[in-house]
N, C-alpha and C positions, 0 to 999 in steps of 0.2 A: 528842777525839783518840784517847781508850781506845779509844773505839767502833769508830772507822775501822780501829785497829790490830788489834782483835781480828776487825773484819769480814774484814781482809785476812789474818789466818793463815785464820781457816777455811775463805776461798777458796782460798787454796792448797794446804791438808789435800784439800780435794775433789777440786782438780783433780790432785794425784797418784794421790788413790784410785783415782778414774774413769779418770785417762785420755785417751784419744782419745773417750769419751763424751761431754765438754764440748766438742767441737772443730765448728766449724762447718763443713759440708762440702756443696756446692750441687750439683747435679749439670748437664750440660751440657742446656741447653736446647733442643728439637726443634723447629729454624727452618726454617719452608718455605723452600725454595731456588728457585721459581719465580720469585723477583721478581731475580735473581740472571741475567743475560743476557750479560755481555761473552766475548768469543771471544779465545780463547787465544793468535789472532796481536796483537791489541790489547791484551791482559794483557804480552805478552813485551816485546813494542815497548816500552809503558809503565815496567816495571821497566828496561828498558835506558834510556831518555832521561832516569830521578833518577840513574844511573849519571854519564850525560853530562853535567849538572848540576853533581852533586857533581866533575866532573871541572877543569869550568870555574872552581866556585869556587875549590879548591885552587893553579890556574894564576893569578888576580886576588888569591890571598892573597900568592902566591911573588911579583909584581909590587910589590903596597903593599908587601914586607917590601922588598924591591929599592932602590926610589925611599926609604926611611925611614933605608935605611942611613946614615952619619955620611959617609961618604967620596963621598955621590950629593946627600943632603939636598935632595931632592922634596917636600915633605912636602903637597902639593897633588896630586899625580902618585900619593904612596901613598893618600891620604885618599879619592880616585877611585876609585882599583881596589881597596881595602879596603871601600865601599858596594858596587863592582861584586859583589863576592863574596858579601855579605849577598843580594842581589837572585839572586843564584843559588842560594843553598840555599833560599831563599824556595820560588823555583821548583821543586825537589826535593820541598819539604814540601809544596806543594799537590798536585803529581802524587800522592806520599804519599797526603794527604788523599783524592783523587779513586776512588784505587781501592781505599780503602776504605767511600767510600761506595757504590761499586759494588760491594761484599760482598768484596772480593781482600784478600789480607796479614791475614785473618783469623788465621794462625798463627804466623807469625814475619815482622815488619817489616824485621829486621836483617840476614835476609838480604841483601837488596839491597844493602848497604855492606861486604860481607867483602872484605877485602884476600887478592889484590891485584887484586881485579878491578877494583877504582879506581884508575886508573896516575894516577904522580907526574905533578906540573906539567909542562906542556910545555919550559919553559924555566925557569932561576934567575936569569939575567941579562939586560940591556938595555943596549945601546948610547946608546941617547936614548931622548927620550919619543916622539919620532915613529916609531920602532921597535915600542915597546910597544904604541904607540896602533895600530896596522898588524896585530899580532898579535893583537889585542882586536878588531880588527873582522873579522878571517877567522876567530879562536875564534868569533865571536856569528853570520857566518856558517854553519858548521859546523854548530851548534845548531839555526841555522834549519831548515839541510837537514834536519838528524834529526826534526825536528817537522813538516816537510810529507811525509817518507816515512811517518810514523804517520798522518796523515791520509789519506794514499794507500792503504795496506794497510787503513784502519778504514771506507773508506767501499765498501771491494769486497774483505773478506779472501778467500785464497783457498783455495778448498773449503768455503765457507761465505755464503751467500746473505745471513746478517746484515748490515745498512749503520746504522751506530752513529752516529746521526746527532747526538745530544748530545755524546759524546766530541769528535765533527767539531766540530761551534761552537761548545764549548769549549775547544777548542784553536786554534782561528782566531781568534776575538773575543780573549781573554785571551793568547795568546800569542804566537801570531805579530805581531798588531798592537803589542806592547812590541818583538818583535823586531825591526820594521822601524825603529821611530821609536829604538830604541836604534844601529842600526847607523849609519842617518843621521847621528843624533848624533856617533858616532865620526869619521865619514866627514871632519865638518862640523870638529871637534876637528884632524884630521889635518891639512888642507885649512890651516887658521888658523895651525896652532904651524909647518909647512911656511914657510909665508909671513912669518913674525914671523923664524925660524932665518935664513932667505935674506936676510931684511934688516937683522935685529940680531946676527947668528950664535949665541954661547951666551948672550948675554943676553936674546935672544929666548924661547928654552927658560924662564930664569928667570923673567921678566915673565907667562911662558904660567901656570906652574907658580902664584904668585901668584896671579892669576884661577881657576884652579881651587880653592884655597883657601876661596876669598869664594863658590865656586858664581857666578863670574858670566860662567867660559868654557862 
């Protein structure tokens, strides 16, 4: 233990002698940029739809908190749109991912989240669930559109002959196909608690609210 303590004053004797001479310092590495291709209308688009993302989540979080309230007591209705919102920042973090594997947001990632250019929830309140659920499926379409306009601008930008044809399939394979089979879902959701309201009135909402709990609406 002497040892250790005396090792550690004399480290520290040196490192005030020296300095910034003990300091480890790397310099920036000279990385071909050739492998480095996306065009600057598919860069822009991309940071704008984690925008969109991050937009949708915040609107699915203001809903769960909504439906969790003590005076609404959802707690199937929040438990829904509390995952919906996971499953949107998800989405954020892959785009994320994507363009940096494409060499992009090498310098600051955080840009892309500065307030306020991520506007508040669309709403903070809900009349019923079949309200919410209606506004959930125009949000998801919404989304949709802004990810088939990026595919539209990425497969023919313009002033630039580039057609980015990976960006295109993956965004069509991985996205868009969760978008459609999500919005269905909604649709099919609306459709059900619709039909249970009109023939149980609020007990219907309640029994809906229930099966969403169990994951079995």
């Amino acid at each position: 233990m002497k040892l250790l303590f005396l090792f550690f004053v004399v480290l520290t004797s040196l490192g005030s002698t020296l300095g910034d001479g003990l300091k480890c310092t790397l310099k920036p590495t000279d990385i071909p940029s050739a492998w480095i291709d996306m065009v600057d209308p598919c860069i822009k688009a991309l940071e704008s739809q984690v925008k969109n993302e991050i937009e949708a989540a915040m609107t699915y979080l203001a809903m769960g908190a909504h439906f969790a309230r003590d005076s609404v007591n959802r707690p199937g209705f929040s438990k829904f749109f509390i995952e919906s919102a996971s499953e949107e920042r998800e989405h954020a973090i892959k785009i994320i991912e994507y363009l940096l594997m494409r060499g992009q947001l090498v310098s600051d990632v955080s840009k892309l989240l500065k307030f306020p250019l991520v506007r508040k929830p669309l709403r903070e309140d809900w009349n019923s669930g079949v309200e919410a659920l209606s506004d959930a499926l125009n949000l998801e379409a919404q989304v949709t559109r802004s990810i088939r306009e990026i595919i539209a601008t990425c497969e023919n930008p313009k002033n630039n002959n580039f057609n980015d044809y990976h960006l295109v399939d993956y965004l069509t394979a991985d996205f868009l196909d969760e978008q459609y089979k999500g919005e269905r879902d909604l649709a099919g959701k609306i459709s059900t608690l619709g039909k249970m309201m009109s023939t149980h009135g609020p007990l219907g909402e309640f029994l809906f609210d229930k099966k969403l709990l169990d994951n079995h609406s």
